[in-house]
RODO-2510 file (C-alpha; in nm, 4 decimals, decimal comma):
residues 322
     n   res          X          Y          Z
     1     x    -1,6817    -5,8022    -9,9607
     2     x    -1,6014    -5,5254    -9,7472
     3     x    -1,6898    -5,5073    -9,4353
     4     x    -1,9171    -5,2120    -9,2756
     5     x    -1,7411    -4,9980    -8,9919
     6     x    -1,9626    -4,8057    -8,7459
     7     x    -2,0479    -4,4356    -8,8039
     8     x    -1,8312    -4,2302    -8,6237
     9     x    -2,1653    -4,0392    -8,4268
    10     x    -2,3289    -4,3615    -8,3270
    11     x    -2,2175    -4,3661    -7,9713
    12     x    -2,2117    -4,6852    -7,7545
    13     x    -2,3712    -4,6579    -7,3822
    14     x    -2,0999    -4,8363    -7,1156
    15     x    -2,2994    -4,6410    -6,8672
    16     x    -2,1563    -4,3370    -6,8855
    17     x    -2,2556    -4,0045    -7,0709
    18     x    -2,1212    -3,9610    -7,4008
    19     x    -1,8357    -3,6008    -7,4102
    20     x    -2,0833    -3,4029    -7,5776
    21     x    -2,3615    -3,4566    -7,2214
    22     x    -2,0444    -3,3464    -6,9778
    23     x    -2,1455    -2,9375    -6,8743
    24     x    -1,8425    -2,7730    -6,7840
    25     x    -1,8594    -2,6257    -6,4402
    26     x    -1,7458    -2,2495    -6,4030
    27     x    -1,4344    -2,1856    -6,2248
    28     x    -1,4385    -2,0048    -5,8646
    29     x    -1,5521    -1,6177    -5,9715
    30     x    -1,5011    -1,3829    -5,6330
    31     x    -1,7202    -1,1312    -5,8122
    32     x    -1,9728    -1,4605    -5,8385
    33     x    -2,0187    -1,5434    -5,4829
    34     x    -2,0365    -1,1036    -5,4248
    35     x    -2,3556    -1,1154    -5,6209
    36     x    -2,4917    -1,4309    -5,5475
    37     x    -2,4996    -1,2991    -5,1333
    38     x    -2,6754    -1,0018    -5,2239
    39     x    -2,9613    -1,1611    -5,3495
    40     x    -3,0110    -1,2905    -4,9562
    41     x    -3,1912    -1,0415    -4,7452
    42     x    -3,0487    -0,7412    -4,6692
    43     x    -3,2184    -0,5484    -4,3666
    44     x    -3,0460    -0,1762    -4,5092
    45     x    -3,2425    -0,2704    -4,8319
    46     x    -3,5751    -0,3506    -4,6763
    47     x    -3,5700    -0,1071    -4,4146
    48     x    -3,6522    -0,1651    -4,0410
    49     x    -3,8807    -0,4769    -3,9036
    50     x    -4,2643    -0,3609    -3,9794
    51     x    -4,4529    -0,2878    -3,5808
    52     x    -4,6234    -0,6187    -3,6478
    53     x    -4,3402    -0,8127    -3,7407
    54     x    -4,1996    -1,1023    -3,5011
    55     x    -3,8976    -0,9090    -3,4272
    56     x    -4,0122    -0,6444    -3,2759
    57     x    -4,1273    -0,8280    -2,9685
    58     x    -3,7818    -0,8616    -2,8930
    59     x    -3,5366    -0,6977    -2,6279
    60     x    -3,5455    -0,3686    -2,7998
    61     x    -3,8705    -0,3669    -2,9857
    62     x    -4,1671    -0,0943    -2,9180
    63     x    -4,4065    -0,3260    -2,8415
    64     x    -4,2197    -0,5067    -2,5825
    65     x    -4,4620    -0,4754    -2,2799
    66     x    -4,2071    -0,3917    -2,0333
    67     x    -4,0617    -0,1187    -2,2598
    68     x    -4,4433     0,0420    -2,3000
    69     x    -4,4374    -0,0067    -1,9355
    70     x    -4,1378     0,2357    -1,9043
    71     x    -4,2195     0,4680    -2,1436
    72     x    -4,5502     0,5541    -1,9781
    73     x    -4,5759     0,8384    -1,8280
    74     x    -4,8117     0,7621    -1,5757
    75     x    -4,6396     0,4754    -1,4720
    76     x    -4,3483     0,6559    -1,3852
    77     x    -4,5573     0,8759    -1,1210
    78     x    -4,6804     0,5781    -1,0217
    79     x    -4,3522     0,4404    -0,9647
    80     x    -4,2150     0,8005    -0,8429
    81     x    -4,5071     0,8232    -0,5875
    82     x    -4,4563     0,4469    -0,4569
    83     x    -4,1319     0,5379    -0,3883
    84     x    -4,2131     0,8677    -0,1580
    85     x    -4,4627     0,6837     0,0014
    86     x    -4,1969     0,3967     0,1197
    87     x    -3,9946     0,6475     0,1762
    88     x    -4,2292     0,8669     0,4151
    89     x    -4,2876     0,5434     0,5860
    90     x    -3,9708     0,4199     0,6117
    91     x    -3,8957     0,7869     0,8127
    92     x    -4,2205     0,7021     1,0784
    93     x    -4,1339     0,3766     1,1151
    94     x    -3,7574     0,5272     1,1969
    95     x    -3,9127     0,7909     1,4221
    96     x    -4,1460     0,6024     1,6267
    97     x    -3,9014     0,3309     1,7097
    98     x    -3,6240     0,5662     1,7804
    99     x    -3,8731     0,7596     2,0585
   100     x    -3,8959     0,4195     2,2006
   101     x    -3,6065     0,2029     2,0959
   102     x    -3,3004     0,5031     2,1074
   103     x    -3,0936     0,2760     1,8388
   104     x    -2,8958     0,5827     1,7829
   105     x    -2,7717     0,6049     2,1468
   106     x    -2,7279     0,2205     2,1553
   107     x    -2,4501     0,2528     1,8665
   108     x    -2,2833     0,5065     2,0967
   109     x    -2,2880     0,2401     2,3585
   110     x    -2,1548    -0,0723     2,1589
   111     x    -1,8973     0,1726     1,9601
   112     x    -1,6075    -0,0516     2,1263
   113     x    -1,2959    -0,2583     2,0365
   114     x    -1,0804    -0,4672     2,1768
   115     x    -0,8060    -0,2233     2,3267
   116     x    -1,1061    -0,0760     2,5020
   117     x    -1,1946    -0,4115     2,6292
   118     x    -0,8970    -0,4552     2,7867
   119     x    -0,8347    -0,1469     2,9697
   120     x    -1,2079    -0,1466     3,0788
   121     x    -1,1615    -0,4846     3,2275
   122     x    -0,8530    -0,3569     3,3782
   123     x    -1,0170    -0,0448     3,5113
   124     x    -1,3119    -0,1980     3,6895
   125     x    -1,1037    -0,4923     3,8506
   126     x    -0,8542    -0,2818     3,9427
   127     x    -0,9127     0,0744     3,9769
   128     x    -0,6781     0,2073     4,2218
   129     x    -0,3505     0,2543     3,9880
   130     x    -0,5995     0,5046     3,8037
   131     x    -0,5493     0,8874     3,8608
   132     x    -0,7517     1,0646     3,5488
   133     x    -1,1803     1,0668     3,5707
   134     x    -1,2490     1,2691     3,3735
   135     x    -1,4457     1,1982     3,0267
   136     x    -1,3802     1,3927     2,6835
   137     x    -1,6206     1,5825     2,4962
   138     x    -1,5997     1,6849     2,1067
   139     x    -1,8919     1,9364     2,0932
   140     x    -2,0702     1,9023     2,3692
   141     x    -2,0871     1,5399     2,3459
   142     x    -1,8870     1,2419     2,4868
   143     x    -1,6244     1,0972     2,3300
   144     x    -1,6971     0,7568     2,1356
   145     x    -1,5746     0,4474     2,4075
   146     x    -1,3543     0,3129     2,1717
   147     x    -1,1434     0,6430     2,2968
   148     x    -1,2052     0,7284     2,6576
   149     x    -1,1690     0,4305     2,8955
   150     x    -1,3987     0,6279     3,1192
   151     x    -1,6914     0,6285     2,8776
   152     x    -1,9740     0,3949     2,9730
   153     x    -2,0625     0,0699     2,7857
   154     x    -2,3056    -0,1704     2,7143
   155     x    -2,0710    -0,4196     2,5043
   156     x    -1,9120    -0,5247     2,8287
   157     x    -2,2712    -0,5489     3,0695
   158     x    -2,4275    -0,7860     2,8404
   159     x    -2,1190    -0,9892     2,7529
   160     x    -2,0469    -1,0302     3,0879
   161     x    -2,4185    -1,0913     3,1583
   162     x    -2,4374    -1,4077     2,9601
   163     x    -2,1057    -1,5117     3,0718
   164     x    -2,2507    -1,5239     3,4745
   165     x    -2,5770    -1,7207     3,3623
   166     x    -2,3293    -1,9806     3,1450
   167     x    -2,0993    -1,9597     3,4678
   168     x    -2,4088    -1,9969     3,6955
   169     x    -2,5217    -2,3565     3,5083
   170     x    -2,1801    -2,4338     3,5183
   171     x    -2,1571    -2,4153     3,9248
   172     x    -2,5280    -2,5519     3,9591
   173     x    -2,3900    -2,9132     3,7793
   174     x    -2,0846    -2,8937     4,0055
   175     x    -2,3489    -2,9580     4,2704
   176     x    -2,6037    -3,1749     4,0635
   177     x    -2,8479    -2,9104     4,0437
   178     x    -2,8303    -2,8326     3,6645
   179     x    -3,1191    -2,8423     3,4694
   180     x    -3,2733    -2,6428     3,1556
   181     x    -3,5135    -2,4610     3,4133
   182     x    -3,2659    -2,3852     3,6818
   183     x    -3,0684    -2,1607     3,4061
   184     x    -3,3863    -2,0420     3,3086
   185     x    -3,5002    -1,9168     3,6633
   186     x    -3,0813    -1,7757     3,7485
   187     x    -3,1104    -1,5531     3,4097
   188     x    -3,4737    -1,4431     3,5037
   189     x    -3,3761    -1,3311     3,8507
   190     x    -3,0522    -1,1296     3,7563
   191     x    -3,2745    -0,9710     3,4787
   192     x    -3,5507    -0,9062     3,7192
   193     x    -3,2722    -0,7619     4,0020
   194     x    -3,1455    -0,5240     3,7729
   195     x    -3,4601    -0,4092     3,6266
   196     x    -3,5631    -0,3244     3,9852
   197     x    -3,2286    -0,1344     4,0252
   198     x    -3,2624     0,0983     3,7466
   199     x    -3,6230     0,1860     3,8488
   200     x    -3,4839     0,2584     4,2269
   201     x    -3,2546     0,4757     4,0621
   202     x    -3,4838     0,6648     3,8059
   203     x    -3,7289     0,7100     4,0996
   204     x    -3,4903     0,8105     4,3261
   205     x    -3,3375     1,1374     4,1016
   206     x    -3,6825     1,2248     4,0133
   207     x    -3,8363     1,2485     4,3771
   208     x    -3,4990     1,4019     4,5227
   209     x    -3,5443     1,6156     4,1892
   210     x    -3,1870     1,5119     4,0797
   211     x    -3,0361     1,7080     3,7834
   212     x    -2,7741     1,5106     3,6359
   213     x    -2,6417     1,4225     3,2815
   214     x    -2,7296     1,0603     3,3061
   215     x    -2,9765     0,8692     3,1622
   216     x    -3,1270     0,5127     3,2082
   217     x    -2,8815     0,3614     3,0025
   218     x    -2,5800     0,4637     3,1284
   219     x    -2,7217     0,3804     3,4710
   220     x    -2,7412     0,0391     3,3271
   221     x    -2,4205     0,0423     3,1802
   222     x    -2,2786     0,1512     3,5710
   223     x    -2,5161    -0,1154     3,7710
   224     x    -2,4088    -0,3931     3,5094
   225     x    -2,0368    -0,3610     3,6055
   226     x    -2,0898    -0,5823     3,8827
   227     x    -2,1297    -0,9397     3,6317
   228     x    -1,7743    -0,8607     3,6481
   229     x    -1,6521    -0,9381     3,9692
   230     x    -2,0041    -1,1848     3,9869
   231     x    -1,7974    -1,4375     3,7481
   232     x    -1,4974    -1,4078     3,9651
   233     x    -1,6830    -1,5201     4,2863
   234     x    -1,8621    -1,8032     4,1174
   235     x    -1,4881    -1,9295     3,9827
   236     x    -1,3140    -1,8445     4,3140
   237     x    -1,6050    -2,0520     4,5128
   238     x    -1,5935    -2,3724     4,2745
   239     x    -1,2090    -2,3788     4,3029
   240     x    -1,1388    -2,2930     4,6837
   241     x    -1,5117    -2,3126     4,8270
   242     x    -1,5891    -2,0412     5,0599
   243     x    -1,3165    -1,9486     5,1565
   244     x    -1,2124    -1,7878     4,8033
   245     x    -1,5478    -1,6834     4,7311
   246     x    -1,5784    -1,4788     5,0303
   247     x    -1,2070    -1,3471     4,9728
   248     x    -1,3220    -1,1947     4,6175
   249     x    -1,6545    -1,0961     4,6680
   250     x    -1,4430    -0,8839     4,8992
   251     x    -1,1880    -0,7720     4,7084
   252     x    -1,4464    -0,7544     4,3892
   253     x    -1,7077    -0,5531     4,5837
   254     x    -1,4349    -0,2859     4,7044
   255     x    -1,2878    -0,2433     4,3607
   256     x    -1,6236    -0,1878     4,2445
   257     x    -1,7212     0,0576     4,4717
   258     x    -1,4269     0,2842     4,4543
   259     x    -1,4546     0,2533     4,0598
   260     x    -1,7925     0,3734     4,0716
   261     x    -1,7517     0,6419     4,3416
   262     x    -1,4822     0,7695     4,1106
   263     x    -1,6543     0,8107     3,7868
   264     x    -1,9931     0,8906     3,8543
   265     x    -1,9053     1,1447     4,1564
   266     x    -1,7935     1,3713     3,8286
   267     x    -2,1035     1,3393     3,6618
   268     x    -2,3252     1,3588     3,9570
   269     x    -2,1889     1,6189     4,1949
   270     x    -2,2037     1,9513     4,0461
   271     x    -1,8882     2,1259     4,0000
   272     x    -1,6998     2,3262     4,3139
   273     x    -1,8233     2,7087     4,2947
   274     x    -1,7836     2,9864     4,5393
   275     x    -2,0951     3,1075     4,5060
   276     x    -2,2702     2,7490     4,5243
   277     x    -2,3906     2,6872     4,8771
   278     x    -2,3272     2,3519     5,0580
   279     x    -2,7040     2,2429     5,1293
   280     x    -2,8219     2,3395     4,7904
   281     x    -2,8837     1,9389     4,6814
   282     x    -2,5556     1,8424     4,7208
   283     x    -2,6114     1,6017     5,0092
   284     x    -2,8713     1,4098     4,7690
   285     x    -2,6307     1,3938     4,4795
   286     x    -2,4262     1,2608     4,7538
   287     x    -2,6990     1,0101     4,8641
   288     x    -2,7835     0,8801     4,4878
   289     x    -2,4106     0,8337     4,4600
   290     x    -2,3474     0,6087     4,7605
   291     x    -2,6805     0,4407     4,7346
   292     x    -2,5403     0,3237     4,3809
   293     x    -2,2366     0,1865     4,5297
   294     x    -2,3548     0,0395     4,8075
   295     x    -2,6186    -0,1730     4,6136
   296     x    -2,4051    -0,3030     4,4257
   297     x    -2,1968    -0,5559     4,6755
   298     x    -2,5673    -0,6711     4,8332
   299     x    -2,6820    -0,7693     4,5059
   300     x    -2,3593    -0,9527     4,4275
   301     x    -2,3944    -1,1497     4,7307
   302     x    -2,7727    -1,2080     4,6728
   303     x    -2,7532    -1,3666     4,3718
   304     x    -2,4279    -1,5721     4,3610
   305     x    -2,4031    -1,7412     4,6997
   306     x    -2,6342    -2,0196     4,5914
   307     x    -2,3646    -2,0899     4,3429
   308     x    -2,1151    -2,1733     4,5917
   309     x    -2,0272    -2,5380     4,5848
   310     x    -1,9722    -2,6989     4,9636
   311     x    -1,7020    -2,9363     5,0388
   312     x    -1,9316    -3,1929     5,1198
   313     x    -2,1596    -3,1818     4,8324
   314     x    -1,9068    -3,2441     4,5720
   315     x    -1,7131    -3,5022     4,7294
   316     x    -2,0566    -3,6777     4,7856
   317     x    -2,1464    -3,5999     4,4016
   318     x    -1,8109    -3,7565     4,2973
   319     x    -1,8872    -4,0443     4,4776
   320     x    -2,2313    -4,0795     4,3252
   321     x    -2,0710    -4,0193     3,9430
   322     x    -1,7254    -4,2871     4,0256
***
């Protein structure tokens, strides 16, 4: 009996497919994957985004509302005409503060460094070594400070303004006098002093009718000279009392005086001419220019011998404090 063998295309399942199920899979083709991309989308085959499309609300698109913004016509004149009217303002505004405010002459004023800070300071406190007056001009107008020592200031006035009301609360607690109020009251009476001063003087050349080339601020800049030497009493009277206050009040008030008899007798006496008569207002340009100096030592002493410490009081105030 002979035994029965399998047929050789009966296939047995082990769980995997039988050789004839197995698909080959096509090797790596270059030209392939070429064609197989190009069936993606391809903006040079469809052309630029349609107006309606989402992309063309982006940065560059038509539509973009800033862009139709731009592109208007009539919002550029709008634009063009909001800026000539902020413009035309911008010149009144300029205009109308300069005719009250001259911020052009104060840059002339504060156009300082410190080289001419130093041989101001050196000029005013001691003014006796000097020998040259006279100012430069470039055109008809004076020479920046920064350099001509003899050019007035305002840099050195109102620094040496707040550094006498500082100084002042300074000598008041040396005494126990110091309080928020007291500085208060010091500044408002040196600010009211010199605005009384300049009016004296602005009053003064216009009654006398008094032709000269200065103006109100350089008459401040010359009347505010005297914070200077103001300082150096206050420091002179808290170290050696009244005895060294007195001394440079002196000594500060003649310095002072000779500086300002110096440079404003160039500016305010007209120049020596045979044909120009004595009496023709030269004794009132002489008058304004000693009435300037002279002011300046009584207002000095007015408002800085309250400052001076006595003996007395401060031993009895550092008796109180130990």
């Amino acid at each position: 009996m002979k035994s029965e063998r399998p047929q050789q295309n009966q296939s047995y399942d082990y769980g995997f497919q039988p050789e004839s199920q197995f698909q080959p899979q096509p090797m790596y083709d270059p030209m392939m994957q070429q064609h197989q991309r190009s069936s993606y989308y391809n903006p040079a085959e469809y052309g630029p985004p349609q107006p309606n499309s989402y992309y063309d609300y982006g940065v560059g698109g038509n539509n973009f509302p800033a862009a139709n913004f731009i592109n208007d016509p009539m919002a550029s004149m709008a634009v063009a005409y909001g800026q000539s009217l902020v413009g035309h303002g911008k010149q009144i505004v300029d205009q109308k503060l300069d005719k009250y405010v001259p911020v052009s002459k104060l840059k002339y004023y504060f156009a300082v460094d410190t080289s001419y800070v130093r041989r101001k300071l050196t000029l005013v406190l001691f003014p006796f070594a000097n020998s040259d007056w006279t100012m430069k001009y470039q055109q008809d107008e004076p020479v920046a400070p920064r350099y001509e020592t003899n050019a007035p200031d305002l840099y050195i006035p109102t620094m040496a303004f707040v550094t006498f009301i500082l100084v002042s609360g300074l000598a008041l607690g040396t005494q126990n006098k110091f309080s928020p109020e007291q500085l208060g009251i010091q500044a408002s009476s040196v600010f009211g002093w010199l605005v009384l001063e300049i009016l004296v003087l602005l009053i003064t050349t216009y009654v006398a009718n008094i032709q000269t080339d200065l103006g109100y601020l350089d008459f401040l800049s010359y009347s505010s000279y005297k914070y200077v030497g103001m300082i150096g009493c206050v420091f002179s009277g808290m170290v050696f009392f009244s005895l060294g206050y007195y001394l440079t009040l002196v000594y500060t008030s003649g310095s002072l005086c000779y500086f300002l008899v110096k440079t404003l007798r160039i500016q305010i006496l007209p120049k020596s001419s045979p044909d120009l008569h004595p009496s023709h207002g030269n004794k009132r340009r002489l008058y304004l220019l000693l009435c300037i100096a002279v002011m300046q030592p009584l207002i000095m002493f007015l408002l800085t011998r309250h400052l001076v410490p006595m003996r007395e009081v401060v031993a009895e105030v550092e008796k109180q404090t130990v």
